[in-house]
C-alpha positions as CSV (number, residue, x, y, z in Angstrom):
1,X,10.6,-10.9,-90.9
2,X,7.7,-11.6,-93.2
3,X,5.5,-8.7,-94.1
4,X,1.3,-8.9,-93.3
5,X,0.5,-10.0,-96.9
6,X,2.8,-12.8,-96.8
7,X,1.7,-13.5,-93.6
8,X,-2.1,-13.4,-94.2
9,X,-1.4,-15.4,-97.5
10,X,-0.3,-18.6,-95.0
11,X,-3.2,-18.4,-92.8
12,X,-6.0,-18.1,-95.5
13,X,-8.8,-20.0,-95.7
14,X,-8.4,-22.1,-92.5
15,X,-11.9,-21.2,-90.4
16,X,-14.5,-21.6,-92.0
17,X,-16.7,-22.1,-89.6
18,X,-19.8,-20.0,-88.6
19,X,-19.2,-17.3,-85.9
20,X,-19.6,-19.0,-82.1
21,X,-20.4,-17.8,-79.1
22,X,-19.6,-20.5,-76.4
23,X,-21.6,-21.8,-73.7
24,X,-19.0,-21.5,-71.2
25,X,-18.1,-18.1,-72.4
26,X,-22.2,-16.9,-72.5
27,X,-22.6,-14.6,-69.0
28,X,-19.3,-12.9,-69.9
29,X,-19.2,-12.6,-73.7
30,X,-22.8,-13.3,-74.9
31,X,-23.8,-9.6,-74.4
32,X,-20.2,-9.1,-76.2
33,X,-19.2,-7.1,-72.9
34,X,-16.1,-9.0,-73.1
35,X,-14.1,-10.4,-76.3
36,X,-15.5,-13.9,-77.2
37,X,-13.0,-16.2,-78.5
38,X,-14.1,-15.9,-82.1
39,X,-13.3,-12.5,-82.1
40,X,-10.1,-13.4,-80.2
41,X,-9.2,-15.9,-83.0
42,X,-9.7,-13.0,-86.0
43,X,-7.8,-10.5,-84.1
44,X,-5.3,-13.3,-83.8
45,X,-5.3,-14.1,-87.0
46,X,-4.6,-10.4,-88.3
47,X,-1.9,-9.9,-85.5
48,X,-3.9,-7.0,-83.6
49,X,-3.9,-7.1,-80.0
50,X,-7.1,-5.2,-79.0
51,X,-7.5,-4.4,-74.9
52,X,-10.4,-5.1,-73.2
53,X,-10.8,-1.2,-72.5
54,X,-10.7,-0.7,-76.4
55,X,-13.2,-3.2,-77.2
56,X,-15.5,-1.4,-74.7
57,X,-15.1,1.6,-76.6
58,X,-16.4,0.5,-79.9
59,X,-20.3,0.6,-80.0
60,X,-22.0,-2.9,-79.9
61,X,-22.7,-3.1,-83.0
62,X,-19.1,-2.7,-84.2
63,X,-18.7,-5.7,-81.4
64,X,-21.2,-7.5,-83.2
65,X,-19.0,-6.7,-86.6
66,X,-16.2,-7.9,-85.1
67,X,-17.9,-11.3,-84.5
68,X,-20.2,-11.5,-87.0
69,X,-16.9,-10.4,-90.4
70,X,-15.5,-13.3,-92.0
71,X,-12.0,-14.1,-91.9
72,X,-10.8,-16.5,-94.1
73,X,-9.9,-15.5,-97.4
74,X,-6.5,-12.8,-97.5
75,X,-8.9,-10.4,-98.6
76,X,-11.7,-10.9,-95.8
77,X,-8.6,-10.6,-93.6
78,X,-7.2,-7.3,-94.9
79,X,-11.0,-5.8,-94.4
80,X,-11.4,-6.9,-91.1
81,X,-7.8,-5.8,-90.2
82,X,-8.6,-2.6,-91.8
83,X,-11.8,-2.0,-89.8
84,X,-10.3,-2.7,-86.5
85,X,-7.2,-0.3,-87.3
86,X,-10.0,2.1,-87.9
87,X,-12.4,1.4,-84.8
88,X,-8.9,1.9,-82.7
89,X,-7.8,5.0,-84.4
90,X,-11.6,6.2,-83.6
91,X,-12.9,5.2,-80.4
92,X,-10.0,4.7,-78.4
93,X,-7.5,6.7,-76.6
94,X,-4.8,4.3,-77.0
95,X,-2.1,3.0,-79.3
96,X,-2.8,0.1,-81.9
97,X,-0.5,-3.1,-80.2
98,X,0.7,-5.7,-82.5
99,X,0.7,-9.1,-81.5
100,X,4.0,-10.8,-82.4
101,X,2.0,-13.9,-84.9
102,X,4.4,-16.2,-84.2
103,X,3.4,-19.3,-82.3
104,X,0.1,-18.1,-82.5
105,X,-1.1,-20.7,-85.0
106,X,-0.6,-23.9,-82.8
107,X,-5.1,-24.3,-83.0
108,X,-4.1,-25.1,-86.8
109,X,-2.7,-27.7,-86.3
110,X,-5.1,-31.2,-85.6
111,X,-2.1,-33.0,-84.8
112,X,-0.2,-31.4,-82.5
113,X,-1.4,-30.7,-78.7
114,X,0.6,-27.7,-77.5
115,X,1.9,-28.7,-74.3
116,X,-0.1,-25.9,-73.0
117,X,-3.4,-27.5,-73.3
118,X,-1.9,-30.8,-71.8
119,X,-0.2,-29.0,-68.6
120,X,-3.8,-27.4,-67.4
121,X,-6.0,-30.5,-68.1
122,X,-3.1,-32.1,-65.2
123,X,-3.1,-28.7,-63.3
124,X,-7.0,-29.1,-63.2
125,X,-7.0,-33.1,-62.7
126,X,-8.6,-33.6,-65.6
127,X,-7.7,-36.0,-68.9
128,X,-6.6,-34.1,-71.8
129,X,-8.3,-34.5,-74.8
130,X,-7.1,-37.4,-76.9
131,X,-4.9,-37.1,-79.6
132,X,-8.1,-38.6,-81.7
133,X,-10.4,-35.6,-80.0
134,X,-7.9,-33.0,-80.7
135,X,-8.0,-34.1,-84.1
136,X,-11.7,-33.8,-84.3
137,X,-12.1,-30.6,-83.2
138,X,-13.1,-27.5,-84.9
139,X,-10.5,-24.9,-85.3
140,X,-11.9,-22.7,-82.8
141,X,-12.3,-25.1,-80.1
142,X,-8.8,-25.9,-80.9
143,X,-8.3,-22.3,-80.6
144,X,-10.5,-21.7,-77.2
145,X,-8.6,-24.5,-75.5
146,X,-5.2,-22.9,-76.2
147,X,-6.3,-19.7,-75.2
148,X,-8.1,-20.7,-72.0
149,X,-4.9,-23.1,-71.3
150,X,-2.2,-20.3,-71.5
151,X,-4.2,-17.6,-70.0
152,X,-3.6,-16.2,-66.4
153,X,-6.9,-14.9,-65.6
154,X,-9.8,-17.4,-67.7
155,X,-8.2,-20.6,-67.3
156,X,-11.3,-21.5,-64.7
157,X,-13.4,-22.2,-68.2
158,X,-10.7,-24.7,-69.5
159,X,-12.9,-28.0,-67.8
160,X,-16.3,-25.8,-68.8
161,X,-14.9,-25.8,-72.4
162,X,-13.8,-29.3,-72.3
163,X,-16.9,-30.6,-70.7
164,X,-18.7,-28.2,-73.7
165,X,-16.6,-29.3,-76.4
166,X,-17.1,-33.1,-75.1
167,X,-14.1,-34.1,-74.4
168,X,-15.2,-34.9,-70.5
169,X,-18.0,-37.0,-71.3
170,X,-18.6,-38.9,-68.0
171,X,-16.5,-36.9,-65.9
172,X,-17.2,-34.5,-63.4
């Protein structure tokens, strides 16, 4: 088992990218009510699973931290892993969860289309992105699409983020 600074050494430096909140994800997450996905992808990326019910405890502006704190660099990491511990510990009545990291890298890779991301496109009749589009993508697209793909409950903004993202130009 790797420990966090080993693990945060491998995924440094691989989002830069300017904080994002989606179009398809504006009514629910714009008013940061509701985890957007680039806060999904830092807590991710520090293996912290934060619930819904402890996001709505921290103020909004600690939402707007959460979005707004870089991410990239194994320090940035350890800072922002450090304030989330810290907003948990504070505002919340619950337990810190872990998220177990593994397999939880797959929007790193331009190459590789998780199977996930291919079964809902079909599920939703819909072509998958090309292997050319994945490619093309930025990270957290890559990211949203995984995440919309395998979830049970927000997989109705999968076609809204590929329609966003450009991948159904023409098409519905």
């Amino acid at each position: 088992m790797k420990n966090a600074s080993l693990l945060m050494d491998e995924r440094a430096g691989t989002m830069s990218e300017s904080p994002t909140i989606f179009e398809f994800e504006r009514d629910f997450a714009g008013s940061l009510r509701c985890i957007p996905m680039i806060a999904r992808q830092k807590l991710d990326i520090v293996g912290i699973k934060m619930t819904l019910r402890q996001w709505s405890r921290v103020s909004r502006e600690e939402r707007g931290l959460l979005v707004d704190r870089p991410c990239d660099t194994n320090a940035e990491q350890e800072a922002y892993r450090a304030l989330v511990l810290e907003l948990i510990a504070t505002r919340a009545d619950e337990p810190v969860r872990f998220l177990v990291t593994q397999g939880l890298d797959d929007w790193r890779e331009p190459d590789r289309m998780p199977e996930a991301v291919l079964l809902q496109a079909q599920q939703d009749g819909v072509q998958p992105p090309t292997p050319a589009q994945w490619a093309a993508l930025a990270p957290l697209k890559r990211f949203a699409l995984i995440k919309l793909a395998r979830s049970k409950h927000e997989n109705e903004n999968f076609v809204p983020a590929l329609e966003e993202f450009g991948i159904l130009q023409g098409e519905g």
